[in-house]
Phi, psi and omega in degrees: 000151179230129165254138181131144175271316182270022166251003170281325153328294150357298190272327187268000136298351194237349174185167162293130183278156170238359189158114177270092180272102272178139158287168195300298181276042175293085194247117185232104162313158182181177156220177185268129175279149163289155162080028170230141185292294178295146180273148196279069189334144180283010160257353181262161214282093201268151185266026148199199172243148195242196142292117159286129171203168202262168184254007157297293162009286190290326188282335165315312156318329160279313157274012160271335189281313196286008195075011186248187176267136179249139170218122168278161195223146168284155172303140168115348217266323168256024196289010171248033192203038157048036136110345202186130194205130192270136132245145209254146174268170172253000000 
């Protein structure tokens, strides 16, 4: 399991999700760095520049292609797991 938007990028280079949870109003602006499996949070150090766009989005979008599940939760529901949090199958 991963909490967090970049380390759930993080995980999902690393295995199939079966199931993504996100608060409702989750928004994490970023841009896709080139040449990295995770996309850069737009305070972090991307080694170019992209398009902002948000990377719940985009990563929700990801675990649907990949087969996996989405569930939103109300806000607060994950506030010990940074709003968002991948499980992975084994």
């Amino acid at each position: 399991m991963a909490s967090g938007i970049e380390r759930c990028w993080r995980a999902l280079g690393r295995g199939r999700p079966a199931m993504l949870l996100v608060e409702e109003n989750f928004i994490s602006a970023g841009t896709t760095a080139p040449g990295r499996d995770a996309p850069a949070n737009a305070s972090g150090n991307a080694s170019g520049v992209g398009d902002v766009h948000d990377l719940v989005d985009g990563l929700i979008e990801q675990v649907i292609l990949m087969g996996g599940q989405l569930a939103l939760v109300a806000d607060g529901d994950l506030a010990t797991h940074d709003r968002i949090a991948l499980v992975l199958r084994r």
